[in-house]
N, C-alpha and C positions, 0 to 999 in steps of 0.2 A: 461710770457705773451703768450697766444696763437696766433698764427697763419692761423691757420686756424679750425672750428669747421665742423663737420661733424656729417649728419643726416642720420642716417643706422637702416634698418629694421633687419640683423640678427647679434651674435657677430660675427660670422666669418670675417666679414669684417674689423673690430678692425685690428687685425694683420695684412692683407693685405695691408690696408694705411698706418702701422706705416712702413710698410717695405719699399715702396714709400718716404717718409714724408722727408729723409734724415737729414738735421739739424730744420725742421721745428720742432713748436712744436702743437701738434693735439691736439684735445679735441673730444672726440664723443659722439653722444647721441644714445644707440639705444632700437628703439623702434618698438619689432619682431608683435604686436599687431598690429599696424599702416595696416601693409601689410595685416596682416589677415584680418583686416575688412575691406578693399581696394578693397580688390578682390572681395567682395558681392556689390563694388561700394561706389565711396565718398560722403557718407553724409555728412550733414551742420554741426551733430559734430563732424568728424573727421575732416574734414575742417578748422571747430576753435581752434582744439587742437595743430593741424600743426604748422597755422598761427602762433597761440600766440608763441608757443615755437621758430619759427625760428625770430620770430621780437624779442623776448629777448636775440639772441645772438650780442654779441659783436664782431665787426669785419665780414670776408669773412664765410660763411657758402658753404657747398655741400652738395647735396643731394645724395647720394649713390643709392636709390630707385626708378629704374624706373618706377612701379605703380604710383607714389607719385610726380614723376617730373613735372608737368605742375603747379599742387597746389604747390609747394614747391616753383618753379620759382617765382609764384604770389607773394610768402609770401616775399622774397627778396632772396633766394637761388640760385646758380647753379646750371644746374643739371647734374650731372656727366658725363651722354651721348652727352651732347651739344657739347663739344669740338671733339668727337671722328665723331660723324655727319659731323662735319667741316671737319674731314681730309677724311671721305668720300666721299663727295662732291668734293673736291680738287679733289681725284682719277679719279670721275665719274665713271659713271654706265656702267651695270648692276650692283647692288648690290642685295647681298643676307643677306637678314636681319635673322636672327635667333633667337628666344625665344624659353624661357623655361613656359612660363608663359601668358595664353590669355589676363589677364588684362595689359597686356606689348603690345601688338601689336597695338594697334590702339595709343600710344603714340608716341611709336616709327617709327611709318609709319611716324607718324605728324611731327616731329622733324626731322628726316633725310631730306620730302618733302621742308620744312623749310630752312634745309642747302641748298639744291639745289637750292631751292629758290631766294636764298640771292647770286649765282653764275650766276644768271639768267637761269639756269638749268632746264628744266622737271627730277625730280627723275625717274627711272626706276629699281622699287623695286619690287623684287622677295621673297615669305616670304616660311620662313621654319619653321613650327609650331614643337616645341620637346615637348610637353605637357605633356608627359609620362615620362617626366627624372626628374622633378622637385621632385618627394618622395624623388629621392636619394640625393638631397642636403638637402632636409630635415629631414632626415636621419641620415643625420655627414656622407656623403659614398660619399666625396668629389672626388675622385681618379676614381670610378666607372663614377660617374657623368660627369665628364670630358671629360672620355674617350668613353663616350656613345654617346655626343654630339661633337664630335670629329667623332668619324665614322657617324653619320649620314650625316656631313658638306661633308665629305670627298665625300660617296657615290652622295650625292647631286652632288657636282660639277666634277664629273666623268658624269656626264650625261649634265649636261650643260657646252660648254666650252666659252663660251664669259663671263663670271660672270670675272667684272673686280676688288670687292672685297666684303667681306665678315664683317658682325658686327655683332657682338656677342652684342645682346641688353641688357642683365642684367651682372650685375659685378662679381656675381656668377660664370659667364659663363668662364669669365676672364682665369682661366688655362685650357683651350681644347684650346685658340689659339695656344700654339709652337705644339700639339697635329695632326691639321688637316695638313691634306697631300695633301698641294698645294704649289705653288710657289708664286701666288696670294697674295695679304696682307689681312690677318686676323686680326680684327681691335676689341679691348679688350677697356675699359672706363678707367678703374682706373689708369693705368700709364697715357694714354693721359692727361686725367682729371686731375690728380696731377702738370703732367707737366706746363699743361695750368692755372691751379690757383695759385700753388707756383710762378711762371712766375711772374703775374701779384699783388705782397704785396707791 
């Protein structure tokens, strides 16, 4: 019996939650197209094609894809970023939000604003656009990629010192967190996210 199903745009992700997952038992779907046409914008039919597939899972679904997170939520999904928004909010701000990916930012603005929201909070979100490093996950140059978006963070917050934490908005991004060189908490989806939905079977 599954436990939880999982909705991911690249395989790389496959391994990363199974290493998470502990005794759970996963199921994934993924689908690297999804993201590609995403990014030119969600039409009505990648929209339906979403929808249908996450309303035919059985059980807890997550959506791994921040492009994909607001549609994915509608359809009845998680979205993987929710819970880690949460522990940001807890934190409170300044937060330094960071993507690898433009059609990521104005979600992830939405949904952090949202957790703070939900704290009675104003978010006070600082963004840090890495638009240039996204080839190298595309790539398979997982280690470069990391570690590129890792020194960017780093330099970043050598220049601001009130930034009271840092979210890594795609799950890709997930190994530069032990990478950047702060004391600050650097805030990754996928552990959160696992934690938060095994949590709750």
């Amino acid at each position: 019996m599954t436990d939880l199903t999982l909705i991911h745009t690249a395989d790389v992700h496959v391994a990363t939650f199974e290493a998470l997952a502990g005794s759970a038992k996963l199921h994934h779907i993924v689908r690297p197209d999804w993201l590609e046409r995403a990014q030119n914008g969600i039409d009505d039919t990648l929209r339906e094609e979403v929808t249908a597939e996450i309303r035919q899972v059985t059980g807890p679904a997550l959506c791994t894809c921040t492009t994909l997170g607001e549609l994915a939520e509608t359809a009845g999904a998680t979205r993987l970023d929710w819970p880690m928004m949460q522990v940001a909010a807890q934190i409170g701000g300044p937060v330094l939000l960071a993507y690898c990916l433009d059609s990521t930012r104005a979600a992830s603005t939405a949904l952090l604003e949202r957790a703070f929201a939900q704290n009675g909070q104003t978010a006070e979100i600082r963004s840090l656009p890495l638009t240039g490093l996204w080839p190298h996950f595309t790539n398979g140059n997982s280690e470069l990629f990391h570690t590129e978006i890792a020194t960017w963070i780093s330099t970043s917050l050598a220049l601001v010192a009130d930034t009271a934490c840092v979210v890594l908005a795609q799950a890709s991004m997930a190994g530069a967190a032990d990478l950047v060189k702060t004391e600050i908490p650097v805030l990754a989806s996928p552990a959160i996210a696992m934690r938060a939905t095994l949590a709750e079977r």
